[in-house]
C-alpha positions as CSV (number, residue, x, y, z in Angstrom):
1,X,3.7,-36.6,-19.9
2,X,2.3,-33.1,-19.8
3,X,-0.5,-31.7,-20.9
4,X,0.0,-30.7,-24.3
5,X,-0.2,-27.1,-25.0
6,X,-2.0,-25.7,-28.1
7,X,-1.6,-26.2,-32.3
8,X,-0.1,-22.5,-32.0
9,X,2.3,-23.7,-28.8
10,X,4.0,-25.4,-31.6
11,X,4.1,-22.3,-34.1
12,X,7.5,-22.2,-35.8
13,X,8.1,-21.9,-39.5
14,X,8.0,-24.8,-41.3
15,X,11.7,-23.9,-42.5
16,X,12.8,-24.1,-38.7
17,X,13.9,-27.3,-37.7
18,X,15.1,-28.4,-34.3
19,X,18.8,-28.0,-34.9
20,X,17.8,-24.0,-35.3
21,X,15.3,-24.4,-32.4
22,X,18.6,-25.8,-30.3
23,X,20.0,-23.0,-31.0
24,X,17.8,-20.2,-30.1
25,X,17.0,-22.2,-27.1
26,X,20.3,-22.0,-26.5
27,X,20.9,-18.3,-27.2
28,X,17.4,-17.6,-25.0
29,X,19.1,-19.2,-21.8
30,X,21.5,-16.5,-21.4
31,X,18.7,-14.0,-21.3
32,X,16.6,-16.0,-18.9
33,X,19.8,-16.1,-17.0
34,X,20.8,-12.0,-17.3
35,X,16.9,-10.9,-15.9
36,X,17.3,-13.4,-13.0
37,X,20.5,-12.1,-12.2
38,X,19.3,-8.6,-12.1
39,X,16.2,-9.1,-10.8
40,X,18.0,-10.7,-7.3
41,X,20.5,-8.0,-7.4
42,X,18.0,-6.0,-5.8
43,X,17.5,-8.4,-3.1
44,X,21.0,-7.2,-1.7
45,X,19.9,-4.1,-2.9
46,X,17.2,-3.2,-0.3
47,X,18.8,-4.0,2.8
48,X,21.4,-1.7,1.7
49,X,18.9,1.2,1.1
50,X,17.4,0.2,4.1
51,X,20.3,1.3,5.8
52,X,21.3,4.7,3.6
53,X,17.8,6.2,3.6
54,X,16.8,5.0,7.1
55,X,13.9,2.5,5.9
56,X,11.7,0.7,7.8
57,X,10.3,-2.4,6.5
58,X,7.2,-1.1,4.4
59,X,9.3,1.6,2.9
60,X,11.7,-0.5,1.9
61,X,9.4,-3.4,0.2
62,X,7.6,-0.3,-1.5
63,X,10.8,-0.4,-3.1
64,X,10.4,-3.2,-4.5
65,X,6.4,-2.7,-4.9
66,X,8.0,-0.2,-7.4
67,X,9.5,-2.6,-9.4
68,X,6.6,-4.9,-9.7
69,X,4.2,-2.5,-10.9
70,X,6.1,-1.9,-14.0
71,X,4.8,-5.3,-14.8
72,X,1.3,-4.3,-14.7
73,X,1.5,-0.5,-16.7
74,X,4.4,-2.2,-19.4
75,X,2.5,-5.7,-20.0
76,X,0.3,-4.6,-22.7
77,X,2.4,-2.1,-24.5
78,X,5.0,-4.5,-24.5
79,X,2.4,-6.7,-26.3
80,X,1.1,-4.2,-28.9
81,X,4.7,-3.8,-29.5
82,X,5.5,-7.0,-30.0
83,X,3.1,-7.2,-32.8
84,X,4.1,-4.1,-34.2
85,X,7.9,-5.3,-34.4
86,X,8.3,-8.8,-33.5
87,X,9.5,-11.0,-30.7
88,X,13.3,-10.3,-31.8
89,X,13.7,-6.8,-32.2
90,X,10.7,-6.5,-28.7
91,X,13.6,-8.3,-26.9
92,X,17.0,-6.3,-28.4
93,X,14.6,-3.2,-27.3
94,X,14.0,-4.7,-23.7
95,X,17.5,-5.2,-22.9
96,X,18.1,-1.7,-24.4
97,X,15.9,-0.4,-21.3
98,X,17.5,-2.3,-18.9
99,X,20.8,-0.7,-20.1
100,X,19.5,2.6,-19.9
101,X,18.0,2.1,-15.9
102,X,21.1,0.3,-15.2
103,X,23.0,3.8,-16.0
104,X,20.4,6.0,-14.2
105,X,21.5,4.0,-10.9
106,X,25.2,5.8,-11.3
107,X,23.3,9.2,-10.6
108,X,21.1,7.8,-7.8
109,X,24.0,7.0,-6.2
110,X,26.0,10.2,-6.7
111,X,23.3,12.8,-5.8
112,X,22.4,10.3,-3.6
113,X,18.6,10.4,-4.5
114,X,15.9,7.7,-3.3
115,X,13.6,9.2,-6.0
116,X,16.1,8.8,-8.8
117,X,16.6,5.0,-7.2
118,X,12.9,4.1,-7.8
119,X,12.7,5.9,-11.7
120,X,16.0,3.8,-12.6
121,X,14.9,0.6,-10.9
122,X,11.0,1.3,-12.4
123,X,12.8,1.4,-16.2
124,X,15.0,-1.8,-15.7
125,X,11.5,-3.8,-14.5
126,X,9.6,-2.7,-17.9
127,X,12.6,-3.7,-19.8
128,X,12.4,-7.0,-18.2
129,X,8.6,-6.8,-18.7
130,X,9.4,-6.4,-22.4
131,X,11.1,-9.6,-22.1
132,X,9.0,-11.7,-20.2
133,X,6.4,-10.7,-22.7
134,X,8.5,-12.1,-25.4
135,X,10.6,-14.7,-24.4
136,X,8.3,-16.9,-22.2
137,X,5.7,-17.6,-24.9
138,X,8.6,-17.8,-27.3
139,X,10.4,-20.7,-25.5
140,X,6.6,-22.6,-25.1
141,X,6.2,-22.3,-28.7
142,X,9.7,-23.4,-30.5
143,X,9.5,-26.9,-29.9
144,X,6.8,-29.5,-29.5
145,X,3.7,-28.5,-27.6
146,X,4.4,-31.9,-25.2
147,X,7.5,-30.8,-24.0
148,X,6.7,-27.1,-23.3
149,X,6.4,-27.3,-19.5
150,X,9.7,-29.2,-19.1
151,X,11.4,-27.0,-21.6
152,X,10.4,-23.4,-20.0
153,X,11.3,-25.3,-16.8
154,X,14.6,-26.0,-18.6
155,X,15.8,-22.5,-20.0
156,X,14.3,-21.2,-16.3
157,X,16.9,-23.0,-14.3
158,X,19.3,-20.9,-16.1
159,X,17.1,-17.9,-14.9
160,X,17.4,-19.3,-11.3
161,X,21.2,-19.8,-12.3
162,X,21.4,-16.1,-12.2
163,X,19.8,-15.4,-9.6
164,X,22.0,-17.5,-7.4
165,X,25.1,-15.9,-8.8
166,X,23.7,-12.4,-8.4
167,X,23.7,-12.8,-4.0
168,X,27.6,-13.0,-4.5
169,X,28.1,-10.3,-6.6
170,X,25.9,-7.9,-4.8
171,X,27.8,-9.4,-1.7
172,X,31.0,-8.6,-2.9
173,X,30.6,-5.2,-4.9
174,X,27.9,-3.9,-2.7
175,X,27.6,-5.3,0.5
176,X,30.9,-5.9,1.1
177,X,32.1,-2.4,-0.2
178,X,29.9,-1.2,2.1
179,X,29.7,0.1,6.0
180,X,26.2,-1.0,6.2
181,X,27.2,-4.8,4.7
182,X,29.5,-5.5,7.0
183,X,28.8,-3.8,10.3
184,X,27.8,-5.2,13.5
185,X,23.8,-5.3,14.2
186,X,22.9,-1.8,16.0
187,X,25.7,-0.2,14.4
188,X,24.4,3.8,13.4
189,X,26.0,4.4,10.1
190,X,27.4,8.0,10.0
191,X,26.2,10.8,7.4
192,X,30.3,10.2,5.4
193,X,29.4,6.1,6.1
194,X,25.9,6.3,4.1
195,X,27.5,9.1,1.6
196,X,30.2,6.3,0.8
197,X,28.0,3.4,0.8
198,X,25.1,4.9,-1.9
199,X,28.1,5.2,-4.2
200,X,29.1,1.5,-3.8
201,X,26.4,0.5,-6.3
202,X,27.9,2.4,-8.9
203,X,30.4,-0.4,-10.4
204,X,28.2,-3.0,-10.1
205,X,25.3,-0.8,-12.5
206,X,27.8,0.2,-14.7
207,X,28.9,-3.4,-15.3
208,X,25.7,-4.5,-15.5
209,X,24.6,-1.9,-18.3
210,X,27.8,-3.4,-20.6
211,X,26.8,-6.7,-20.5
212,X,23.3,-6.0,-21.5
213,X,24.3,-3.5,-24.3
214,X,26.6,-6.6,-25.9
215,X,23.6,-9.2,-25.3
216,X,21.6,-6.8,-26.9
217,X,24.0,-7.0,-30.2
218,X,24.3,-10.2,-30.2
219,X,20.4,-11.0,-30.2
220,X,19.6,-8.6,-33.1
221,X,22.4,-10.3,-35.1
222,X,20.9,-13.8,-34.2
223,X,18.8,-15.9,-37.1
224,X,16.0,-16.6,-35.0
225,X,13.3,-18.4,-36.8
226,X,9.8,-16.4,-36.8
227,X,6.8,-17.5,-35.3
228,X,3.9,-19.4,-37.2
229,X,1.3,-16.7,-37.8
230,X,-1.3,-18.4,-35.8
231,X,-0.1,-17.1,-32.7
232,X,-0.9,-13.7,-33.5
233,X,-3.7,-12.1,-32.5
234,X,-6.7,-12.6,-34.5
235,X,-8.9,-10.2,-36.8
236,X,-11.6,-8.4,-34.8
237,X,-14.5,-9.9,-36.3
238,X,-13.2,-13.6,-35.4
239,X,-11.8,-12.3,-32.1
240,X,-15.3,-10.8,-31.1
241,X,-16.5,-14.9,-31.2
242,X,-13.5,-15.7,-28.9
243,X,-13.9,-15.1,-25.1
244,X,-10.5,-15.7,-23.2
245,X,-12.3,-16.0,-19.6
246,X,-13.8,-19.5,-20.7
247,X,-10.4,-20.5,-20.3
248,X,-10.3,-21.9,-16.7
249,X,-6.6,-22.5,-17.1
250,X,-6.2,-18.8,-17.7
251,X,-8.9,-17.6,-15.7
252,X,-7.3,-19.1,-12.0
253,X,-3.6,-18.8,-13.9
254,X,-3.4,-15.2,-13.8
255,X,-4.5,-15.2,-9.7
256,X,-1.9,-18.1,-9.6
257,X,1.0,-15.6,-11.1
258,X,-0.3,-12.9,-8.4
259,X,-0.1,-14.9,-5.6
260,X,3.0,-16.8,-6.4
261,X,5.1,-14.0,-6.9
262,X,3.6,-12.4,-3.4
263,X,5.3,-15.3,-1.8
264,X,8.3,-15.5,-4.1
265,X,9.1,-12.0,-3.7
266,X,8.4,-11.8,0.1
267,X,10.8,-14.5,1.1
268,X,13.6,-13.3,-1.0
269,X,13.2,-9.7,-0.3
270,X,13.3,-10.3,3.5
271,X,15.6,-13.5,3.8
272,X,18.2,-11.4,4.8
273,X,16.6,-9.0,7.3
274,X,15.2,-12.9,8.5
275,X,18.5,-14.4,9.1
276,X,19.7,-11.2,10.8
277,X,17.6,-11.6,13.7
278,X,19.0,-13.0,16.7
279,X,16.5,-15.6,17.2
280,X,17.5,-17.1,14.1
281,X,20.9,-16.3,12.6
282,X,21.8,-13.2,13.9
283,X,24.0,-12.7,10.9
284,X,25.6,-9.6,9.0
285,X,23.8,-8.3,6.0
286,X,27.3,-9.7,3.9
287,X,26.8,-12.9,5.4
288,X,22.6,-13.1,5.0
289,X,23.5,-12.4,1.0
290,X,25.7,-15.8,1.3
291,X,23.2,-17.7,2.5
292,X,20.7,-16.0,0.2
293,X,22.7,-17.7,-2.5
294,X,21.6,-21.3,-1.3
295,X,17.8,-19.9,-1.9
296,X,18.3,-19.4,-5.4
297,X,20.2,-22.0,-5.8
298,X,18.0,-24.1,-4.6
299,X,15.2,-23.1,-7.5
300,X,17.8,-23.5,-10.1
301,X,18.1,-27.1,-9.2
302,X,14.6,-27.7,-8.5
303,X,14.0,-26.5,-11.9
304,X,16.4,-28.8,-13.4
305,X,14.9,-31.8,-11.6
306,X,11.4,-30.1,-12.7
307,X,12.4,-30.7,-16.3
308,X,13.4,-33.9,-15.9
309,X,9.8,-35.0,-13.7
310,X,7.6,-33.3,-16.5
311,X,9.0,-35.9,-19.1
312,X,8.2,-38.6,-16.6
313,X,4.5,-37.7,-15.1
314,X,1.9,-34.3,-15.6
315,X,3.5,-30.7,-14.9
316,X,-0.1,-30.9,-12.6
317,X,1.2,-33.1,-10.3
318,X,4.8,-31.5,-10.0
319,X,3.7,-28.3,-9.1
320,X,1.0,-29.8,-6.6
321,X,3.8,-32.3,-5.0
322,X,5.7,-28.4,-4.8
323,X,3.2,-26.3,-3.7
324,X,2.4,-29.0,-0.3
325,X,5.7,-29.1,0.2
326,X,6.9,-25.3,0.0
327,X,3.4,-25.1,2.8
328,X,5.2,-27.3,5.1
329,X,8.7,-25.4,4.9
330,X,6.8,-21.9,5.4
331,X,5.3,-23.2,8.1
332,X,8.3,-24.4,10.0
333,X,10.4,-21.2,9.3
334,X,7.2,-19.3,11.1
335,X,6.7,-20.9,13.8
336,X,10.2,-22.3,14.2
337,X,13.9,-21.1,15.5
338,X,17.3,-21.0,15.0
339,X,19.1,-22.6,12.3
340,X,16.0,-25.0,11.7
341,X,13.7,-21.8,11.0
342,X,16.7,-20.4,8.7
343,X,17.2,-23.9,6.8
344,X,13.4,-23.8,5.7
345,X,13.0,-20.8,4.6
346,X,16.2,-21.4,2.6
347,X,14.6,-24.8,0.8
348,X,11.2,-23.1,0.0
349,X,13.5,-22.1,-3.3
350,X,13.3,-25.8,-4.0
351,X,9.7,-26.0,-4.1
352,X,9.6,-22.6,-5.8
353,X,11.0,-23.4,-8.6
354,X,8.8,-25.1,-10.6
355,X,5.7,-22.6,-9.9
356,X,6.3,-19.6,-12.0
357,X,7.1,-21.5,-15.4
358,X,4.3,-24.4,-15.0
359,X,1.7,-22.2,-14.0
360,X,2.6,-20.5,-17.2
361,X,2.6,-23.3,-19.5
362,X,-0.6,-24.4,-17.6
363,X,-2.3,-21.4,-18.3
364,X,-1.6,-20.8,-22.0
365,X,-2.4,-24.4,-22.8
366,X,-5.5,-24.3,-25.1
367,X,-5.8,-20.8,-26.0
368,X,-4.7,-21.1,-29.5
369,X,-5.0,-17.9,-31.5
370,X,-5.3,-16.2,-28.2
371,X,-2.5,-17.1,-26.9
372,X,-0.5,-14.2,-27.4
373,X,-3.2,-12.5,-25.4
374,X,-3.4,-14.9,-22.9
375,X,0.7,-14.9,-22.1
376,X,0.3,-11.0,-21.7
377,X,-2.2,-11.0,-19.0
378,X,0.0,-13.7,-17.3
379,X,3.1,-11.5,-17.1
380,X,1.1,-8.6,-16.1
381,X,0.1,-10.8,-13.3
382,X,3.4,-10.3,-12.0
383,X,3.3,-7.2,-10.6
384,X,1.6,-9.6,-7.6
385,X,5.2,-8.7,-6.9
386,X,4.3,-5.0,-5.6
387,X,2.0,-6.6,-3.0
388,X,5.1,-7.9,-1.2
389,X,4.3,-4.3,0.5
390,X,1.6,-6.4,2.4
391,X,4.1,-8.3,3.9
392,X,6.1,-5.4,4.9
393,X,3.5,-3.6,6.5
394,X,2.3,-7.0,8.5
395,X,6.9,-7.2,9.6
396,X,6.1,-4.1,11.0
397,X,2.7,-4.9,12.7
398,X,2.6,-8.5,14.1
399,X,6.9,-9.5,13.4
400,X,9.2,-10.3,10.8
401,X,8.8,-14.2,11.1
402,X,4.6,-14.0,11.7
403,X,4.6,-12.4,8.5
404,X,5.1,-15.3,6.8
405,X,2.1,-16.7,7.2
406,X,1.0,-14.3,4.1
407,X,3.6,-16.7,2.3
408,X,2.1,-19.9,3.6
409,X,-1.4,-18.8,2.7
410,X,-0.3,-18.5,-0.7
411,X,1.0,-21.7,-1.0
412,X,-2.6,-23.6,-1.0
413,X,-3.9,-21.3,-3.6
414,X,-1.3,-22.6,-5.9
415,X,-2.1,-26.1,-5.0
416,X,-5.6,-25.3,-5.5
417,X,-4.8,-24.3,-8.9
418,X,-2.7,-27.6,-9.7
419,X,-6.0,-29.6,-8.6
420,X,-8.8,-28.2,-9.8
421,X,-8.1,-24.7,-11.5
422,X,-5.5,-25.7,-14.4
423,X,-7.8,-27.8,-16.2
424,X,-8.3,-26.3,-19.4
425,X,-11.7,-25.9,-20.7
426,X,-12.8,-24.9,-23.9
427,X,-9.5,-25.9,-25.5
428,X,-8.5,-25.3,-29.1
429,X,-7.9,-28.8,-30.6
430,X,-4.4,-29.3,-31.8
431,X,-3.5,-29.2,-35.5
């Protein structure tokens, strides 16, 4: 079984039972499932940029730096504001924000305006900062502390559900509407070609801002059941006895977040530049964003059968068994060709998807009253996102393909944290 998380992982109001829990759980999935969708949207996003601003690689990962360092300036106002307001109102204001980026992409693509790209794509990622803050603790805590690995593994899949959805969509309505998605490699896209093709985003945003805005109704109309006070954050005279970084778990978890999401966020931000390349697919953009869809698909059912392991043996061990094999796969797509490179980067999505939501579990486990805390400095670790920069400046350097080496490298740090770095230490007992 997995390691059991803390007395406060299991933190509901009395009056809550699991029928109620069912249901929020229930309710939660199609949030987990709206971010992820967005969130990959941009990963057909980019190499359509690419293309209308003439990008090279570095610029067009800054892009996507952009996004991720929304994480690290919105985690800890999204925490204060969480305990000024509450987890349910926190996430009814998140998907608010997300709304209001989604409709600042309709001007960025009418002017069109790289600057105006960035500001609306920078107010989506805290939105979705807002609701990592809130929702991933809040899925480890309603329920039993034993299950809490497999059950943010669970509602996660649903995440990865989205993001396997969103390839198609941005396929069809952007890439597809687009001179850039479907040309030939080497094709110079005229001034009238990239006018036309910044304006193809416009339909998917706008759809995107109604379903958030109705999401957003229907969670502040939701009876979801409170959290158990002692998840809070303490008073200041107890909390000045209480040191977070004698947390080992926590301590290597929030490097684990970093790194992770350097490698999560360099494969799917370049998977389609990679299968493009003659050496390995030498496929349209369009037809990259179809096999893009295998990726993600590929973490939603590795997060599936990651829910079902964690009943059977430690979340430790799954995301150790994970992290060797996603090392092998990125190694292969480096140093391999053809369809065989193409079909292992494509199955590091299966090792993937376990990472983000055990590591997280892992390194909240123990913290008790500081949990709250603790879950803030692991989403703000996400804007190891922004680094995925690094990896476009080394596509521009050494190649496309050597560059994945960074990805490799970050594989063993994860396994290192499996072994040796997620055991907790200085644990608050259970009540």
């Amino acid at each position: 079984m997995p390691a059991p998380l803390p007395a406060t992982a299991n933190a509901v109001q009395p009056q809550s039972h699991s029928t109620s829990n069912r249901a929020v759980l229930s309710l939660l999935t199609s949030l987990f499932f709206t971010w992820g969708f967005i969130t990959v949207i941009n990963n057909t996003l980019l190499p359509h940029l690419r293309s209308v601003f003439d990008l090279n690689y570095t610029q067009t990962t800054l892009i996507e730096s952009v996004w991720f360092i929304a994480y690290f300036f919105a985690s800890i106002p999204s925490a204060r504001l969480i305990e000024r307001v509450g987890y349910q109102k926190s996430m009814v204001i998140g998907l608010c924000m997300m709304a209001v980026g989604a409709l600042l992409m309709i001007p960025a693509a009418r002017l069109p305006s790289y600057g105006v790209t960035l500001v609306a794509l920078f107010v989506i990622a805290c939105g979705i900062t807002l609701l990592q803050v809130s929702a991933n603790p809040y899925v480890a805590v309603v329920g039993s502390p034993q299950t809490a690995s497999a059950r943010l593994n669970l509602v996660q899949a649903f995440n990865s559900l989205g993001a396997t959805l969103a390839p198609l969509f941005g396929a069809y309505l952007i890439l597809g509407r687009s001179a850039s998605g479907t040309a030939e490699a080497g094709h110079v896209l005229t001034q009238a070609e990239k006018l036309a093709d910044a304006q193809a985003v416009q339909l998917p945003y706008l759809i995107v801002a109604a379903v958030l805005v109705i999401l957003a109704l229907v969670i502040a109309r939701f009876p979801m059941p409170a959290m158990h006070h002692n998840t809070s954050r303490v008073s200041g005279d107890e909390r000045k006895q209480m040191s977070l970084w004698k947390h080992r778990n926590l301590v290597f978890g929030i490097p684990a977040i970093f790194i992770y999401l350097i490698a999560e966020i360099g494969v799917a931000n370049l998977f389609i530049n990679f299968t493009a390349q003659p050496e390995i697919g030498g496929l349209s953009h369009e037809q990259g964003a179809h096999y893009l869809f295998l990726l993600w698909g590929g973490m939603m059912v590795g997060r599936f059968i990651g829910a079902w392991a964690m009943n059977k043996t430690t979340a430790e061990r799954v995301l150790a068994f994970c992290a060797i094999g996603a090392f092998i796969v990125m190694m292969i797509a480096t140093l391999g060709t053809g369809s065989v490179a193409m079909w292992a980067l494509i199955s590091v999505g299966l090792f993937h998807s376990v990472m983000f939501p055990t590591i997280f579990t892992l390194g909240i486990k123990g913290l008790g009253p500081l949990t709250e805390e603790g879950a803030g400095l692991l989403i703000m670790a996400i804007a190891g996102g922004a680094l995925v920069v690094v990896q476009g400046w080394l596509a521009d350097t050494v190649g496309l393909q050597t560059s994945f080496l960074l990805t490799a490298a970050c594989e063993l740090y994860v396994l290192f944290y499996a072994v040796w770095g997620s055991k907790a230490t200085n644990a608050f007992p259970e009540q």
